[in-house]
N, C-alpha and C positions, 0 to 999 in steps of 0.2 A: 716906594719899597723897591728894594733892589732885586732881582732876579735872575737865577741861574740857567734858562732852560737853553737847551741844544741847538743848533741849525736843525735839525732831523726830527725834533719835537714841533719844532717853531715853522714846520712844512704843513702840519695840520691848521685850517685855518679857526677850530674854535679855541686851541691853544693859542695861536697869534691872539686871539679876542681877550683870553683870559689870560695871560701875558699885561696888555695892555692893561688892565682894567688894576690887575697887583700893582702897577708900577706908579698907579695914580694915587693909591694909599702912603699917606705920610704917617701913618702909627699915631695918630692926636687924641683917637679915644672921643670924640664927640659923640659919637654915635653909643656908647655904651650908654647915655643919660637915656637915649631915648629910646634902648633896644627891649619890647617887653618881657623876654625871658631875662636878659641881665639883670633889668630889675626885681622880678620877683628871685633867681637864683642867685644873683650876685658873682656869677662866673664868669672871668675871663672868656674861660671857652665857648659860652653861650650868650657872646655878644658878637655885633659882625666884626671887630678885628681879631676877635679871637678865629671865628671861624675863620677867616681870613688867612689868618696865620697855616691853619690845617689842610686846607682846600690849596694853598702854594705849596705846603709840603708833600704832597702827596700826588700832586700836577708833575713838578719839578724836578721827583724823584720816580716820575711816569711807574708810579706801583698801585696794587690796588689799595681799596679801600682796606682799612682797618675798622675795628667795630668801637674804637674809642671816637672815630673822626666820623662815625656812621652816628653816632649818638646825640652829637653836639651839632650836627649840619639836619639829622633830623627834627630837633627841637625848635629851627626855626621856623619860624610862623611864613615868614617872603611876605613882612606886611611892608617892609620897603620905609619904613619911616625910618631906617639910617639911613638913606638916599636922599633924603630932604635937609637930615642933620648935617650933612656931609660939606664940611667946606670946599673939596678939593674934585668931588664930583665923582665920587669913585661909583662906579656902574656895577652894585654889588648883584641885582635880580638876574644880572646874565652869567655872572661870574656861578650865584648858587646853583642855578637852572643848570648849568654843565659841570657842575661838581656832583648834582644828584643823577644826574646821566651817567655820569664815571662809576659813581657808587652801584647803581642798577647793573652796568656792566660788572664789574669787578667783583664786589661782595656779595657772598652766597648769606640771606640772612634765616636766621631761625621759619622752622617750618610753621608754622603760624600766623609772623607775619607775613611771609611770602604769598598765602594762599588767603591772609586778609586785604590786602593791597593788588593784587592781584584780583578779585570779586569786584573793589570798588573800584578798581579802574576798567571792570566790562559791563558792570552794573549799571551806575551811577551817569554816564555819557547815553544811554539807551532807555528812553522814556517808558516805554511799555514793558522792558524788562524790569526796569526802576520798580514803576507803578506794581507789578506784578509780586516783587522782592517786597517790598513793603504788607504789601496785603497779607502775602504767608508771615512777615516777619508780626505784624499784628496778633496772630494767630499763637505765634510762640512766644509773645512777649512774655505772657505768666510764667512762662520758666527760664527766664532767664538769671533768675541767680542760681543756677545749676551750671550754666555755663563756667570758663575758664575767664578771668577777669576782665580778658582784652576785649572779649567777646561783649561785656555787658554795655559797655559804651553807646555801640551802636544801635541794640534796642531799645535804651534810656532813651535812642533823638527818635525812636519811630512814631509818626503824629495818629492820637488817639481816632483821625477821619482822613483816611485817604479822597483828595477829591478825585471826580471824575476828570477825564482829558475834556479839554476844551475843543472845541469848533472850530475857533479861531486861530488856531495854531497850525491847520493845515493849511498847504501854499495855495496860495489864492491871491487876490488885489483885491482892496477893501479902498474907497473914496466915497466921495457925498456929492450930489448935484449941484458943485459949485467951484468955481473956477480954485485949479489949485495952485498953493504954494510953491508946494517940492514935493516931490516922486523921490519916496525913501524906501529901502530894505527895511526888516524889522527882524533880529535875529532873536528868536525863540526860544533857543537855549536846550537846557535836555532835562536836570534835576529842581528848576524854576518852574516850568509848564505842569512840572507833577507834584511838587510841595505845594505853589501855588499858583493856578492855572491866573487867579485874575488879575496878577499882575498883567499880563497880555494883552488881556482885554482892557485894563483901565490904560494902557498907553495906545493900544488902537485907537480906540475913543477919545484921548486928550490930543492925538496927532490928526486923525478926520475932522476932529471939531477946529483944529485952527487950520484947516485946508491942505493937510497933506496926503497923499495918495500913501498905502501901505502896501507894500508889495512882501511875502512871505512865500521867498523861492525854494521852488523844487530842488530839493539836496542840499540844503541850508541844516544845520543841527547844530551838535554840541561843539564848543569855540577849540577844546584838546586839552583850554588848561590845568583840567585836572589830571590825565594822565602826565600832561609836561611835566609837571610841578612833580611826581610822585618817579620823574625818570623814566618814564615809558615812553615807547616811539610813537606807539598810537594816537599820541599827542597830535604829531604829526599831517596822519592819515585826517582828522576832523579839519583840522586847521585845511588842508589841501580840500575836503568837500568841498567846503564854507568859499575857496577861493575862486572854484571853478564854479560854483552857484551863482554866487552874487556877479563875477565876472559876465556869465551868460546875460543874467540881466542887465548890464550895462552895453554888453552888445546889438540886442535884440531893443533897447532903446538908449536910457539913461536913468541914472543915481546920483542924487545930490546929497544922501547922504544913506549909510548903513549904522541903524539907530542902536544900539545895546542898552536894556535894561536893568543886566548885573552888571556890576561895575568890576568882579573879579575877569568876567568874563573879558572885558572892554580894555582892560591893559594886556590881554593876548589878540585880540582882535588888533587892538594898536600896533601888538608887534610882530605883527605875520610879516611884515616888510623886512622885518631883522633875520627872524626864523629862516626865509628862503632867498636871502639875500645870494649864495651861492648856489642855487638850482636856477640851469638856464631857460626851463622849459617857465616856470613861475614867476621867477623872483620881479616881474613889471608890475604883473597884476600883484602879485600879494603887495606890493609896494603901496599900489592903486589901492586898494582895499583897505588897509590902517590908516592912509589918508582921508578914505571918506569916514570911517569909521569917529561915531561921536555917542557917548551917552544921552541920552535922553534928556537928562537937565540942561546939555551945552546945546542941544539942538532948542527946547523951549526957551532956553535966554536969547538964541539967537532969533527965535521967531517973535518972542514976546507974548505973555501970557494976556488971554480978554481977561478981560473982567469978572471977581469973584460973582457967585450968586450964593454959595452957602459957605456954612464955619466959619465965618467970621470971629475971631479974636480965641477960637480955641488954643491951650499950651499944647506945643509940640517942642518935646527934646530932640532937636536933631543930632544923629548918630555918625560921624563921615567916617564911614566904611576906609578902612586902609587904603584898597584899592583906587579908592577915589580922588582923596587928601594925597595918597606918598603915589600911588604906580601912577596915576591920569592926573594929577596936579591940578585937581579942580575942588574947589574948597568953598567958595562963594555963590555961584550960582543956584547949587540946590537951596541954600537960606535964604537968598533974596527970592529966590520964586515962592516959594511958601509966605514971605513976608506978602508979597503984591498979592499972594491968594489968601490974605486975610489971615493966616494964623499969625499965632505969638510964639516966634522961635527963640528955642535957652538952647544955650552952649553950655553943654556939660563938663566939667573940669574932667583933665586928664584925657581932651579927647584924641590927643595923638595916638592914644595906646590903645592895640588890640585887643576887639570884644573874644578871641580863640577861636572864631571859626576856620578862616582860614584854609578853603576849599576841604580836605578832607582831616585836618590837622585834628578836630574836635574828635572825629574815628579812631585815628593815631595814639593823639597826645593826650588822653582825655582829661588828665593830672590838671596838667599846666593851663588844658583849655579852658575850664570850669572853674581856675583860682581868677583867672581872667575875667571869663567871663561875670563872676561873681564883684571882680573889684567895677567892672565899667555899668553891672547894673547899678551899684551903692554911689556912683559918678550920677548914673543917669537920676535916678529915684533922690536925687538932693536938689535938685531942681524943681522938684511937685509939679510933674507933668501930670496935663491929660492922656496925653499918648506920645508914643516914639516913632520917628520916623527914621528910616534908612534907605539905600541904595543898592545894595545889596542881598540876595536870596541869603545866602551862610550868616550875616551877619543876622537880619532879622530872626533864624531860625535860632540861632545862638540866642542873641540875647530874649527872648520871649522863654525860653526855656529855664529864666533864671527873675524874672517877676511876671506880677500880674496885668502889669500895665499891655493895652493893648500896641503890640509891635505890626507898622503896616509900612510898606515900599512909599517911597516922597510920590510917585506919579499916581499912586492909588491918591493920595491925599488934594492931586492938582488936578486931578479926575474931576473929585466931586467938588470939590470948589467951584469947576470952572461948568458946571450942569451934572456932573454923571452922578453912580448910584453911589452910597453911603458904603464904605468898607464893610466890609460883614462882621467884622471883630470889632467895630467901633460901636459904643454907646450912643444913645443916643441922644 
């Protein structure tokens, strides 16, 4: 794609990045097959060359946003599966990420959304005000069709049992009296530990039991990418805790690896390296830091899972989180670990395309979210599972929100395979 911008534009360096990134775009349109708002809208504009098209014109012509190019870059999901379509390699997730930056700068939006987007990005990164939002939001749930529409959305996702915070979450080092493998970080997260605390505990448990030391550092929390994603700085400030945390602990000894068990969070954790590539005081460690940084499933393939003891040959639909499949390029290893722990994994047609969660997108977009989410349950439920598995905190909260089938995280499921407790939402 050819482009117009200035010497004087092309002095800022995340315009030189997004400069690059336009010019690697040939117009071929692959990515509309598999973009999932194109599909369900059929818009040019709510595919990525469209938005493409709008994010250069509006870069190029260094003006603010407008509320037609504020509509169609908000409807994207950033599930990144034009990035896999992509023959030519175009690096659209940095390109949106600094086109929703621009927008947050520039455009003043309606007072509503302002001060909904705004809530969930001071909310939703802080566990115990989470937890706390939740509980009153419980409370008002009954009247929520009194509210104003936008509003109803987000009491529709509030879960009828808030659990308690977990033990396990606070910084400590957790091992077993036996010689270890690797001395690993375990990042916690902020809106996973309070929807659902036992993710946590079934990957402490599936990491001590094949020999790893868990170490959960002081000043370690929420990864930023929700306020990233939504154009807030505050993105930022989380990403900078998490660096100087984990860093400490690599000081004070060593880290073979910093483990993530959302997988949205795991493609910002990956790219803290990117994020602070121009801050002098950071950018080694953050560099350091997306380097060790691994999911959970790439760290079990790499260690090798023992040997099942239960569920043998139960159906699992595996679910690959966007995040997982298009932003961290790991596709295989969750299914073949499930496989060697004994269940029976089905691939569910259509699994490139987004279940709607999409960090806060289901708050937002709630339209588009729920047509989604509705197409990838009637994908997953053609399969005749016994339960669904995923990577992902949003994804499983989405899709369980649209059948009955029980929806549980892949390492709850390698948990109890491999010795631990039976998920709480599984049958028995």
């Amino acid at each position: 794609m050819q482009t117009h911008f200035t010497p004087a534009q092309l002095a800022d360096a995340n315009v030189r990045t997004a400069e690059k990134i336009l010019r690697a775009c040939v117009h071929c349109g692959f990515c509309t097959a598999t973009c999932p708002t194109y599909v369900l809208l059929g818009d040019e504009l709510d595919s990525p060359r469209g938005r493409i098209y709008l994010i250069k014109d509006m870069l190029e012509n260094d003006r603010p946003a407008a509320a037609e190019e504020v509509k169609h870059i908000d409807r994207c999901l950033s599930c990144l599966s034009c990035m896999t379509t992509c023959p030519s390699g175009v690096d659209y997730m940095h390109l949106v990420d600094h086109a929703r930056h621009h927008i947050e700068q520039t455009f003043r939006r309606p007072w509503l959304d302002r001060v909904m987007r705004r809530v969930f990005g001071f909310v939703l990164p802080r566990p115990a005000l989470f937890r706390a939002a939740l509980i009153l939001a419980k409370l008002g749930k009954p009247f929520a069709g009194l509210l104003p529409a936008k509003l109803r959305a987000p009491f529709a996702m509030v879960p009828s049992v808030v659990p308690n915070a977990s033990a396990w979450d606070r910084p400590r080092v957790i091992s077993r009296p036996q010689p270890n493998v690797r001395r690993v970080a375990l990042m916690t997260g902020c809106a996973q530990k309070v929807l659902s605390p036992q993710i946590n505990e079934a990957t402490i448990r599936l990491l001590t039991r094949h020999g790893c030391e868990v170490v959960i550092a002081e000043g370690s929390g929420c990864c930023g990418a929700l306020n990233h994603h939504l154009g807030q700085d505050q993105g930022l400030d989380f990403a900078r805790k998490n660096i100087l945390a984990w860093s400490r602990e690599m000081e004070a000894g060593f880290l073979d690896a910093i483990v993530v068990n959302a997988s949205g969070c795991g493609v910002t954790v990956k790219d803290y390296g990117f994020m602070f590539r121009d801050d002098p005081e950071l950018a080694n460690k953050a560099a350091k830091i997306s380097a060790l940084a691994r999911d959970i499933t790439e760290l079990m393939s790499e260690i090798g899972l023992l040997a099942p003891v239960n569920a043998a040959g139960r159906r699992v639909a595996y679910h690959s989180a966007c995040s997982l499949q298009h932003g961290q390029k790991i596709r295989n290893q969750p299914k073949q670990l499930l496989q060697d722990a004994g269940f029976t994994v089905l691939d569910p047609p259509e699994g490139h395309l987004c279940c709607g969660s999409a960090g806060t997108y289901n708050l937002l977009q709630p339209e588009i979210a729920a047509e989604l989410r509705d197409r990838k349950v009637a994908a997953i439920e053609s399969t005749r599972p016994e339960m669904v598995a995923a990577g992902n905190i949003g994804c499983i909260t989405q899709i369980a929100g649209g059948t009955r089938l029980p929806v549980v995280h892949t390492v709850e499921l390698l948990d109890w395979a491999t010795g631990g407790p039976r998920p709480r939402n599984l049958p028995a």
